[in-house]
C-alpha positions in Angstrom: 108.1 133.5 99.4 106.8 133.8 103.4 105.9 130.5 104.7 102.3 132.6 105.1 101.9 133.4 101.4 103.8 129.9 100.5 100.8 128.0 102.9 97.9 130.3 100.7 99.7 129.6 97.5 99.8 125.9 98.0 96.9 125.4 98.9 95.8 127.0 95.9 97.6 124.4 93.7 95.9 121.5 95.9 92.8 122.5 94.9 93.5 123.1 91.3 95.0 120.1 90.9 92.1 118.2 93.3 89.3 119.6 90.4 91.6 118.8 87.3 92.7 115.6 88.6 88.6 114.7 89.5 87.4 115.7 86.1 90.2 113.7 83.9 89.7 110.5 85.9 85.9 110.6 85.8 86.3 110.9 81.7 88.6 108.0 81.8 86.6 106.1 84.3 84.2 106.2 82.0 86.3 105.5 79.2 88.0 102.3 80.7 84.1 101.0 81.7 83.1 101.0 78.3 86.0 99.7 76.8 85.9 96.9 78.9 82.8 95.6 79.2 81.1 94.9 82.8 82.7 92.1 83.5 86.5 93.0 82.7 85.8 96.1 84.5 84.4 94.0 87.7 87.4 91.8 87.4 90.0 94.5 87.6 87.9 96.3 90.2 87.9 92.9 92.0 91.6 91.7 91.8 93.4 95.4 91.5 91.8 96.5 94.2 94.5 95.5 96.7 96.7 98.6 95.6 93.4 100.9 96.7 93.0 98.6 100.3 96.2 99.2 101.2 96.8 102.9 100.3 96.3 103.6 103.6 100.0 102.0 104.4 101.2 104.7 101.8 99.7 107.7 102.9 100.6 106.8 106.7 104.4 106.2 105.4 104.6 109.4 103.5 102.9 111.4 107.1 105.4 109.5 109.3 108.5 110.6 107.1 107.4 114.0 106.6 107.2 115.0 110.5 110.5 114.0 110.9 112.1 115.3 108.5 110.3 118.7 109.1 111.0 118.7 112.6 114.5 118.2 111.8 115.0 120.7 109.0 114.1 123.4 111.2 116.7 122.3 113.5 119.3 122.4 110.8 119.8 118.7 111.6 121.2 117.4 108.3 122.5 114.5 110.1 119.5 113.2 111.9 117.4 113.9 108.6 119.9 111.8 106.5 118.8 109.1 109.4 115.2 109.8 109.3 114.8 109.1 106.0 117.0 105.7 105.7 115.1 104.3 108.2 111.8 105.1 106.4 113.4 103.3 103.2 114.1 100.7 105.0 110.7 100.3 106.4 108.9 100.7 103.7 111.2 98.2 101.3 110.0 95.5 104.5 107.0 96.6 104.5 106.7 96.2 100.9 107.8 93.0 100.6 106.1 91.3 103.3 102.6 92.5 102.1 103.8 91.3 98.5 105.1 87.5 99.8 102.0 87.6 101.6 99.6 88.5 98.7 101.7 85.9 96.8 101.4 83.2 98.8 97.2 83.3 99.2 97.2 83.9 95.5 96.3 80.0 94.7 93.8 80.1 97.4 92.3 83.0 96.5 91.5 82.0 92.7 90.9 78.6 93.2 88.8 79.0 96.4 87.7 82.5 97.5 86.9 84.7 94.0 84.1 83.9 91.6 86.0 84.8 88.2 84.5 83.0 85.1 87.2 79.7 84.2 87.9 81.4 80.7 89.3 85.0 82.6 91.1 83.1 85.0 94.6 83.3 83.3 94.1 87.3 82.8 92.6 88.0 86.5 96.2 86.2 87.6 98.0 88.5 85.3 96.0 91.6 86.5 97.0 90.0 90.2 100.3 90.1 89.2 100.4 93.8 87.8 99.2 95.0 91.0 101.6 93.9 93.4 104.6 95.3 91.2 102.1 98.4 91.4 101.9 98.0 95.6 105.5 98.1 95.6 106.2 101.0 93.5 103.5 102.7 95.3 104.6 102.3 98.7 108.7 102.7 97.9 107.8 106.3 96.5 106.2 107.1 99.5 109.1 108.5 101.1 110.3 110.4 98.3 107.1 111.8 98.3 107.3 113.1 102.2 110.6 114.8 101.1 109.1 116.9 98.7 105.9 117.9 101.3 109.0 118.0 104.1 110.3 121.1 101.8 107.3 122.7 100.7 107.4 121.5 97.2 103.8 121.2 97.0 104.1 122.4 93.1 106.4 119.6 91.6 103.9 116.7 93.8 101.1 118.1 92.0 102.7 118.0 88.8 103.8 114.5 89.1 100.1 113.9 90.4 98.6 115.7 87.6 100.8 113.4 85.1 99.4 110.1 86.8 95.9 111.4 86.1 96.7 112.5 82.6 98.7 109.5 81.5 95.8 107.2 82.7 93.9 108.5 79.8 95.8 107.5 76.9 95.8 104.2 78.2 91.9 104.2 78.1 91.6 105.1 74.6 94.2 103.0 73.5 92.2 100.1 75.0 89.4 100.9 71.9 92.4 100.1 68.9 94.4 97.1 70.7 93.7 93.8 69.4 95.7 91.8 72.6 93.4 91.2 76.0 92.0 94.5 76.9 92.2 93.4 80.7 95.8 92.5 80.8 96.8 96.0 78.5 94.9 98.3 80.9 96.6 96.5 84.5 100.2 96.8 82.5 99.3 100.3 81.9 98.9 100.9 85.1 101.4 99.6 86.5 103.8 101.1 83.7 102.3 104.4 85.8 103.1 103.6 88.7 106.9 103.1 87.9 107.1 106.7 86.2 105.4 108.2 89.4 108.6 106.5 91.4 111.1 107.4 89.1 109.5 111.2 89.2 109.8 111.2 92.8 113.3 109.3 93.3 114.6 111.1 90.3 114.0 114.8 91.5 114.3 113.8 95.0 117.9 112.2 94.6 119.3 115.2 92.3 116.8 118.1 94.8 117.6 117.2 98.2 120.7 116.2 100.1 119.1 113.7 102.9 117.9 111.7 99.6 121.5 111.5 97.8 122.7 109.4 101.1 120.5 105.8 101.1 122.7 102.6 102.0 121.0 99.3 103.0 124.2 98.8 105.6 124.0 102.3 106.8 120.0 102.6 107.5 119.4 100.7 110.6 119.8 103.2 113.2 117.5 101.9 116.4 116.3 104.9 117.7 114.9 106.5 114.1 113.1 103.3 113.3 111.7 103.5 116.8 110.4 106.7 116.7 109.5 105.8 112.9 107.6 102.4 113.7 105.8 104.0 117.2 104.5 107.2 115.1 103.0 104.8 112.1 101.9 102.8 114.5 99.2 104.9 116.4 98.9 106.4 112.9 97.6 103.1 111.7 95.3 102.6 114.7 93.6 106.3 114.1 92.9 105.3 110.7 91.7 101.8 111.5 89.6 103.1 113.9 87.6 104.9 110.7 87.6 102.1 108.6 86.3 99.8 111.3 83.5 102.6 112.7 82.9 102.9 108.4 82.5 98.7 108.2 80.6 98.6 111.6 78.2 100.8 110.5 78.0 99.1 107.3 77.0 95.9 108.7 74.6 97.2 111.4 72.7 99.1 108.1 72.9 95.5 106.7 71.5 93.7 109.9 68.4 96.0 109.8 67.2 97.9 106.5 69.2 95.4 104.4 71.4 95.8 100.9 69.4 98.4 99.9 71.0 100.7 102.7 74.6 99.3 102.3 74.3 100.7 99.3 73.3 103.6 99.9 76.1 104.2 102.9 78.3 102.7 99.5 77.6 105.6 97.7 77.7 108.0 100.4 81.1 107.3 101.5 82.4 107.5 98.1 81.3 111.4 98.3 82.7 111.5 101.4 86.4 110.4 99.8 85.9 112.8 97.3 85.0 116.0 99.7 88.0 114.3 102.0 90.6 115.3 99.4 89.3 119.2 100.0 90.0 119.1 103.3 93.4 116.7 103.0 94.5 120.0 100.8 94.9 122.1 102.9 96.1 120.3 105.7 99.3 119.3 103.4 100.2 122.4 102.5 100.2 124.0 106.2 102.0 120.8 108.0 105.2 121.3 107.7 104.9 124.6 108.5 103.0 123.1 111.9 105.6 120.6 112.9 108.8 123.3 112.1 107.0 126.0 114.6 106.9 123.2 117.1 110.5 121.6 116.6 112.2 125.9 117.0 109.9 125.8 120.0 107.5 129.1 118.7 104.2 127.2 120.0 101.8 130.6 120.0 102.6 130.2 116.7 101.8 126.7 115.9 98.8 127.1 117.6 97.8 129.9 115.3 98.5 127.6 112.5 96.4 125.0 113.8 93.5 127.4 113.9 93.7 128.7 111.0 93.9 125.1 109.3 91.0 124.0 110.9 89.4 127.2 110.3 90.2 126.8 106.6 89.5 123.2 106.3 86.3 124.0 107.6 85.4 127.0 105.3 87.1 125.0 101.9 84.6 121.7 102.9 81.6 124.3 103.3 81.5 125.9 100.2 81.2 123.1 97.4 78.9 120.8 100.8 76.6 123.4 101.0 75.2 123.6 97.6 76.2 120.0 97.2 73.9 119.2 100.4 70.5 121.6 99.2 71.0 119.9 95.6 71.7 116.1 96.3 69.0 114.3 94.7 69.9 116.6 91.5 73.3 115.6 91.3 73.0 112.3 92.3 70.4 111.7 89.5 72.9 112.9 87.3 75.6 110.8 88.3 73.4 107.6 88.6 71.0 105.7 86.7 68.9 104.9 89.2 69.6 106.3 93.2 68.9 103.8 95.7 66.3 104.2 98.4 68.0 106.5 101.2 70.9 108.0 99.4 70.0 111.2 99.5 69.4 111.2 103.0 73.0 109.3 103.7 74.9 111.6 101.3 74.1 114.8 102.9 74.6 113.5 106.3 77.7 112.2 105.6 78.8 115.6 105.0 77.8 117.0 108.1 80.1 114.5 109.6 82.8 115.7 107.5 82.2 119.2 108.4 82.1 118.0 112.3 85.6 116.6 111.7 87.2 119.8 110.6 86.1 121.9 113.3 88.9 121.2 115.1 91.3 118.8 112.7 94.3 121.6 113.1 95.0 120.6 116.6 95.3 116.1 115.5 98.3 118.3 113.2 100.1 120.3 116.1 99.0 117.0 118.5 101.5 115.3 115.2 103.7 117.9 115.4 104.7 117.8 119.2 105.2 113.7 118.6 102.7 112.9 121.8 100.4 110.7 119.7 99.4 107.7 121.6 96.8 108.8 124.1 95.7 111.6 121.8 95.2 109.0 119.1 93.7 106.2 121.2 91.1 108.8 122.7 89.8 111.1 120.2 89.7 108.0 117.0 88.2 105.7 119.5 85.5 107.6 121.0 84.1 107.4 117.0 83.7 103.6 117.2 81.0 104.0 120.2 78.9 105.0 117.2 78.2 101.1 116.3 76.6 100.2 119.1 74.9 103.1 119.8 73.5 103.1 116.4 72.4 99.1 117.0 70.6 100.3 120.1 68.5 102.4 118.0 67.8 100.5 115.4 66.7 97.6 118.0 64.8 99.8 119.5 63.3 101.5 116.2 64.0 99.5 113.2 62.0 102.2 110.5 64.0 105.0 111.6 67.1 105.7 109.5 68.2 109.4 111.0 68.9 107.9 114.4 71.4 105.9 113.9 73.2 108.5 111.5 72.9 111.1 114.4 74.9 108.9 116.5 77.6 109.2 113.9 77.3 112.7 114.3 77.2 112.5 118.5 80.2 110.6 118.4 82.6 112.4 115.6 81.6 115.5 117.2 83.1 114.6 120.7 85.7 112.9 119.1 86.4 116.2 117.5 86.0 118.5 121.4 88.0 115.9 123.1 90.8 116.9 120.8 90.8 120.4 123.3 91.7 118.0 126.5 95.1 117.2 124.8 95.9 121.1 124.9 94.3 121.9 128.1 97.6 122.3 130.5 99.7 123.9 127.4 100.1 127.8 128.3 100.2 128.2 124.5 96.5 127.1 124.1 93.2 128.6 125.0 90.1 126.7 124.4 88.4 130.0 124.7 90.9 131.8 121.8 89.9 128.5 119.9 86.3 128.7 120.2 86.5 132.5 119.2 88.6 132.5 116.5 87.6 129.7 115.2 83.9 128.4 115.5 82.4 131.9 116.7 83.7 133.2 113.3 82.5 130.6 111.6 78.9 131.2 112.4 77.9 134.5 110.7 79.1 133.1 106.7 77.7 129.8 107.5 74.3 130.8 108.5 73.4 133.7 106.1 74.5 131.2 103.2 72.3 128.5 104.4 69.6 131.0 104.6 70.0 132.4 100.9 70.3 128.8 99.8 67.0 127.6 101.1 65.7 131.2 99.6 67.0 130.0 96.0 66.8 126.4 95.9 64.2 126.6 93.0 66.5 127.9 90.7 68.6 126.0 88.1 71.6 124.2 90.3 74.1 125.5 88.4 73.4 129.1 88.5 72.3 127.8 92.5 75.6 126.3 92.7 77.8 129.6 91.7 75.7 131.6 93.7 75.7 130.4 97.0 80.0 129.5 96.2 80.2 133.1 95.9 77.7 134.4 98.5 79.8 131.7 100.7 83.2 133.1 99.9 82.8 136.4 100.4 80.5 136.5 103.5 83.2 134.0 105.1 85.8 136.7 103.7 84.2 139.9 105.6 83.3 137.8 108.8 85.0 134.8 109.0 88.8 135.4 108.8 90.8 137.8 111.5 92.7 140.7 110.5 96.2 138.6 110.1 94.4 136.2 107.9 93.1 138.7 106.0 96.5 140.4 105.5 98.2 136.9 104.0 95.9 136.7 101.4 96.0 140.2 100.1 100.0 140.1 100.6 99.5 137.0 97.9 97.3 138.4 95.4 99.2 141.9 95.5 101.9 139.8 94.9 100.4 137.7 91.5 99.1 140.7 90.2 102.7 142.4 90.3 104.6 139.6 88.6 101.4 139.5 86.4 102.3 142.9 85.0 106.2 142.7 85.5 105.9 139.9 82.9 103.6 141.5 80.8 
């Protein structure tokens, strides 16, 4: 397959699997909530948690791993991606165990001291504790098996074995309505029962797949330079996405400091949408990667610059059609998902999207920024230009305590340039042309996006799911006709043609 029609195609199984994934795990969500009880529920929410807190570790792991060892296969470089990929065992197995011996040693504190768990659920919560850090290590030693297979393009068989997570989750909720043992400690066993068959997925595959993975040795991993490299890339990776989760908790608390709980919850539920629309955009942006960092490592920059437009162009255009209708019928679907929406909600949710949208503009070039391995200023300028929005927003706030949009529109001022002072980076490269950008990119952006926010507001009356499938479609083929160039065009008819011929082949 052409790494074009291969980039189309898995982005296609991203999204499937994003939708099947999000449907099974709001069933079992469900299911696990009423098996439970409240309180069990809150106690696992509570103690389990620490495997959600400190996904971030994971995911930066698995993005570390994968650059190298893509910038290495295009060079044919078996050796140096044998190398690579020791030294990210290695550092994830430290990595592992320090968090654990930490989380281990502020157990006693933390139950006795810190956590409000009722006496009689004490013994349980500690087991539940306990489940989760053999969980945290799983999670985080798969995490280079898992770059391996995004390193080679295997998006289908990491969508599989993400698909199987979801969908083994579920027997474990209804089994929770026949046991007769603790429900609690059954459902954080389950769950960590998971987590080992994800790993074993991974390593399994991995280990019997690809050659860089056959070749792990504790003596022979330690190579200076790799974990270097390794260490300095996750490093400023960390400090980008720190620099999210503190603007996110800054935010939070200046909301808190002036409208009260009330608002925090609102922001609460708002940037729970926002994870869920992030995994739209995250699609995408895994299934063209590799692709980026190879073009950079053979030196075909033009070409990795085309990439990067047309990720961000796609990332931008995959976020718009379910955040439009999502953002004209909020208070519908937010009365459907909850019992009773707190004041402000609305308001927060469909901002929050905008920021999202913001974001993508121009999120191909923090990929070919990746790619070349010049991360440090780009990272320190363009993630921490966001935080400015705290006291910005306090300023407002002090100045104007009733009005909510302000401070909301300074996360917007501030993502926004965060998002153009990713152009500086680029300005001296002879490959890039902020000008191209702009034209390719946000000029053909334009025509789709506003004559789909002008039939939305025309039909907003209408029922929202015949509202949402219409404006989808209106969307998608208005972005189709004026939105993508020729050459974009051309990959996804060369796909299609290419389905429908192995459609009748096999028929």
């Amino acid at each position: 397959m052409k790494h074009s029609n291969k980039i189309v195609f898995n982005t296609i199984i991203q999204y499937i699997k994003v939708f099947i994934s999000a449907i099974i795990t709001l069933y079992t969500s469900r299911l696990v909530l009423d098996a439970l009880d409240a309180s069990n529920f809150g106690i696992y929410s509570l103690v389990g948690g620490v495997v959600s807190m400190l996904s971030f570790i994971q995911v930066t792991i698995s993005t570390t791993t994968q650059r190298f060892l893509s910038y290495y296969q295009a060079k044919n470089d078996e050796t140096n991606q044998i190398k690579y990929f020791n030294s990210s065992v290695l550092v994830q197995l430290f990595l592992a165990l320090f968090l654990i011996t930490i989380l281990l040693l502020v157990k006693d504190v933390l139950f006795d001291h810190i956590l409000n768990i009722p006496s009689e659920r004490i013994f349980s919560a500690k087991f539940v504790y306990d489940c989760m850090l053999v969980s945290l290590f799983f999670n985080m030693i798969s995490s280079s098996y898992y770059a391996a297979l995004i390193a080679h393009e295997n998006i289908l068989y990491s969508t599989l074995v993400q698909l199987l997570d979801a969908i083994l989750k579920l027997p474990v909720a209804i089994l929770l309505y026949y046991i007769s043992s603790d429900k609690l400690e059954f459902f954080a066993m389950g769950m960590c029962v998971i987590y080992v068959i994800n790993f074993l997925f991974y390593y399994l595959y991995c280990v019997v797949k690809y050659n860089e993975c056959r070749h792990f040795s504790l003596t022979g991993c330690f190579q200076r330079n790799a974990m270097k490299d390794l260490l300095s890339f996750m490093g400023w990776t960390i400090y980008g996405t720190g620099c999210i989760v503190l603007r996110n908790q800054g935010f939070a608390i200046v909301l808190n400091r002036f409208l009260g709980a009330i608002a925090n919850s609102a922001y609460g539920i708002a940037l729970q949408i926002s994870g869920q629309m992030n995994f739209l955009s995250s699609a995408i942006m895994i299934a063209i990667r590799p692709q980026i960092v190879r073009l950079s490592s053979i030196g075909s920059k033009d070409k990795m610059m085309r990439m990067a437009e047309i990720s961000s162009k796609l990332s931008f255009m995959l976020l718009c059609v379910i955040s439009i209708p999502t953002i004209f019928k909020m208070d519908v679907l937010l009365g459907l998902w909850l019992k009773e929406v707190p004041e402000y909600t609305v308001l927060f949710c469909r901002l929050i999207l905008i920021d999202l949208l913001l974001d993508a503009l121009t999120i191909g070039l923090v990929e070919a920024n990746r790619a070349n391995g010049n991360i440090r200023n780009f990272t320190i300028v363009t993630y921490s230009v966001r935080l400015l929005a705290i006291p910005m927003a306090y300023m407002l706030l002090e100045y104007n305590s009733k009005d909510v949009v302000a401070p909301f529109l300074s996360l917007l001022l501030f993502i926004f340039l965060g998002a153009i002072s990713r152009f500086y980076f680029f300005r001296k490269e002879s490959y890039f042309s902020v000008h191209s950008f702009i034209k390719k990119v946000f000029i053909k952006e334009l025509p789709a996006l506003i004559v789909t926010i002008l039939f939305a507001y025309l039909i907003q009356d209408i029922n929202w799911v015949v509202f949402f499938i219409l404006t989808m479609f209106v969307f998608t083929v208005s972005f189709y006709y004026t939105g993508l160039c020729i050459d974009e065009k051309s990959i996804i008819k060369a796909l299609f043609a290419k389905m429908i011929f192995k459609h009748k082949n096999n028929g």
